[in-house]
Backbone bond lengths (Angstrom), bond angles and torsions (degrees), N, CA, C in turn:
res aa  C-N    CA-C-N  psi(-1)  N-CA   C-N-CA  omega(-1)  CA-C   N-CA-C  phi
1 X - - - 1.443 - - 1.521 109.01 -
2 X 1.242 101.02 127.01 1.522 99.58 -164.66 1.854 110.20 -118.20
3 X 1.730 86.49 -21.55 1.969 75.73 -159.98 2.659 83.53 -105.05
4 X 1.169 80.97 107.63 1.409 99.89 -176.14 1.611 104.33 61.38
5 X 1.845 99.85 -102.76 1.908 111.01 -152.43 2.216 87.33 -119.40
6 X 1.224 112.47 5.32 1.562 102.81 -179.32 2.022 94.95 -127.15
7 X 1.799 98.17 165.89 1.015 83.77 166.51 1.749 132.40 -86.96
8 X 1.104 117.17 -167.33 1.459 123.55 -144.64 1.694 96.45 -92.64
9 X 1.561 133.52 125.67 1.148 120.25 -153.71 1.482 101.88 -104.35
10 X 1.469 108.03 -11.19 1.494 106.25 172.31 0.952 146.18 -105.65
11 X 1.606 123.32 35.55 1.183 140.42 -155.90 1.539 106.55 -36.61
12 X 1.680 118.48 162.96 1.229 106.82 -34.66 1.556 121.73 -41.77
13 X 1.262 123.61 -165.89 1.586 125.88 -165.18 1.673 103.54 -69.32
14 X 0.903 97.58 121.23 1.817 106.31 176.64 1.710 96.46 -69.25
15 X 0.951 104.30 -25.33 2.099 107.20 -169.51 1.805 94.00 -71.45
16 X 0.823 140.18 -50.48 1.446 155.62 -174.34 1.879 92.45 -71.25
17 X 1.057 145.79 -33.98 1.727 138.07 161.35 1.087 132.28 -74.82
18 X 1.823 127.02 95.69 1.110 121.65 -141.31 1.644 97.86 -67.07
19 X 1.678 99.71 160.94 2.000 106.56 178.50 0.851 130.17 -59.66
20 X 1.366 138.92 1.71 1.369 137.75 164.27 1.448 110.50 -95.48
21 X 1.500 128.03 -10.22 1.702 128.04 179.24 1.316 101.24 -83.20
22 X 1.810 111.83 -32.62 1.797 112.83 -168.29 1.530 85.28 -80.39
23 X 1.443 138.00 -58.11 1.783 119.11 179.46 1.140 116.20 -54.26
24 X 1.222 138.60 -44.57 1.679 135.40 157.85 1.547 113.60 -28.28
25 X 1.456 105.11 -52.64 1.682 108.69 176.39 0.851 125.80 -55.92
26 X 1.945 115.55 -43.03 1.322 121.07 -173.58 1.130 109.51 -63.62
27 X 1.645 111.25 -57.30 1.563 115.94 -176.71 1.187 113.41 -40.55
28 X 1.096 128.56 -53.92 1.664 139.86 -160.51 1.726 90.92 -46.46
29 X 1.506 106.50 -84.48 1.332 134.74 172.78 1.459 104.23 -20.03
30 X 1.408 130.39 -40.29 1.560 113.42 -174.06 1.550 112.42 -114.14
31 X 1.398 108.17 15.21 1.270 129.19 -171.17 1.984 90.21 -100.58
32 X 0.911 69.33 -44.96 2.106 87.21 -168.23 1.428 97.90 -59.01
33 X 1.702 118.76 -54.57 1.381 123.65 -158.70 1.912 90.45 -74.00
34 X 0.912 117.39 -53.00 1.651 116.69 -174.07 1.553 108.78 -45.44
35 X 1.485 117.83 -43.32 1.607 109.16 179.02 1.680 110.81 -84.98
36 X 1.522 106.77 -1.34 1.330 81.86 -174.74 1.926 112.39 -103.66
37 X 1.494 86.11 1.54 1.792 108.92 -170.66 1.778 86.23 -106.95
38 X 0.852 157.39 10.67 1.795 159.89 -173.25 1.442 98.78 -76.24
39 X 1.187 137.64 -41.95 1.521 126.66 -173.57 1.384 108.58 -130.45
40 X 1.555 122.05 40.97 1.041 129.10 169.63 1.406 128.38 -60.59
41 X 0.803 148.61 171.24 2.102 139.37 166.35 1.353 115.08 -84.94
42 X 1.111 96.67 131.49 1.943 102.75 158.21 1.609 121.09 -29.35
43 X 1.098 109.77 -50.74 1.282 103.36 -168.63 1.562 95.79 -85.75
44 X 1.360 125.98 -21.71 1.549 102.64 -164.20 1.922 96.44 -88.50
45 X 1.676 104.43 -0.34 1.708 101.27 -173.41 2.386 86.71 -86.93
46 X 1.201 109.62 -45.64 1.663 117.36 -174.21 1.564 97.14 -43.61
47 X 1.853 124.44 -67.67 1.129 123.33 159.03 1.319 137.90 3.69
48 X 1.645 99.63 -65.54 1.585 121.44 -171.26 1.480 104.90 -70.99
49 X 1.298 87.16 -47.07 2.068 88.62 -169.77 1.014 121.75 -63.62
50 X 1.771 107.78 -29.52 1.602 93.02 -159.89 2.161 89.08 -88.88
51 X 1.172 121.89 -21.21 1.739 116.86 160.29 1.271 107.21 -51.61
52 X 1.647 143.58 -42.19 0.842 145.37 -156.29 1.808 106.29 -81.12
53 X 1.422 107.18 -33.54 1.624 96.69 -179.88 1.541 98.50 -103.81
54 X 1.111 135.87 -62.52 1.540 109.50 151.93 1.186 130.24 32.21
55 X 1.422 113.14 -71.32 1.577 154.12 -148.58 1.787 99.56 -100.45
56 X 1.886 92.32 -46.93 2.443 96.11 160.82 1.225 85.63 -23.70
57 X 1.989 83.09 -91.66 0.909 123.12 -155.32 1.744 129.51 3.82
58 X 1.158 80.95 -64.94 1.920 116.69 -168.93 1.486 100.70 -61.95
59 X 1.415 99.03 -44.52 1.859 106.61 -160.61 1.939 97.78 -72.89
60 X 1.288 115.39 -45.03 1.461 127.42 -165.80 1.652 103.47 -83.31
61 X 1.501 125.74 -12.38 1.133 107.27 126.66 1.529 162.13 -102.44
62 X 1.283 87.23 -4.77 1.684 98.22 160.03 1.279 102.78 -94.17
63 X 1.282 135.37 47.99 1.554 120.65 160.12 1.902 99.71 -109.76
């Protein structure tokens, strides 16, 4: 167990990748998702949102 008291969710060990390669990753990763979602449709962006608060919704009452 590497990432604190659970095990490590990013095998290999994300604890062993220094912090600027895991922000490099992230960025990449939401850099990537933004060009590949850029000419998406209206309705498939209306879709998302209304799953997306839904999904609030759900979380802010089971918290």
């Amino acid at each position: 167990m590497c990432c604190g008291s659970r095990p490590c969710i990013f095998p290999p060990c994300c604890c062993s990748v220094p912090s600027q390669d895991i922000k490099a990753l992230g960025n990449q990763y939401v850099n990537d998702g933004f060009k590949r979602h850029k000419t998406i449709g209206f309705d498939k962006v209306q879709s998302f949102m209304k799953e997306w608060e839904e999904d609030e919704s759900r979380n802010l009452t089971e918290a």
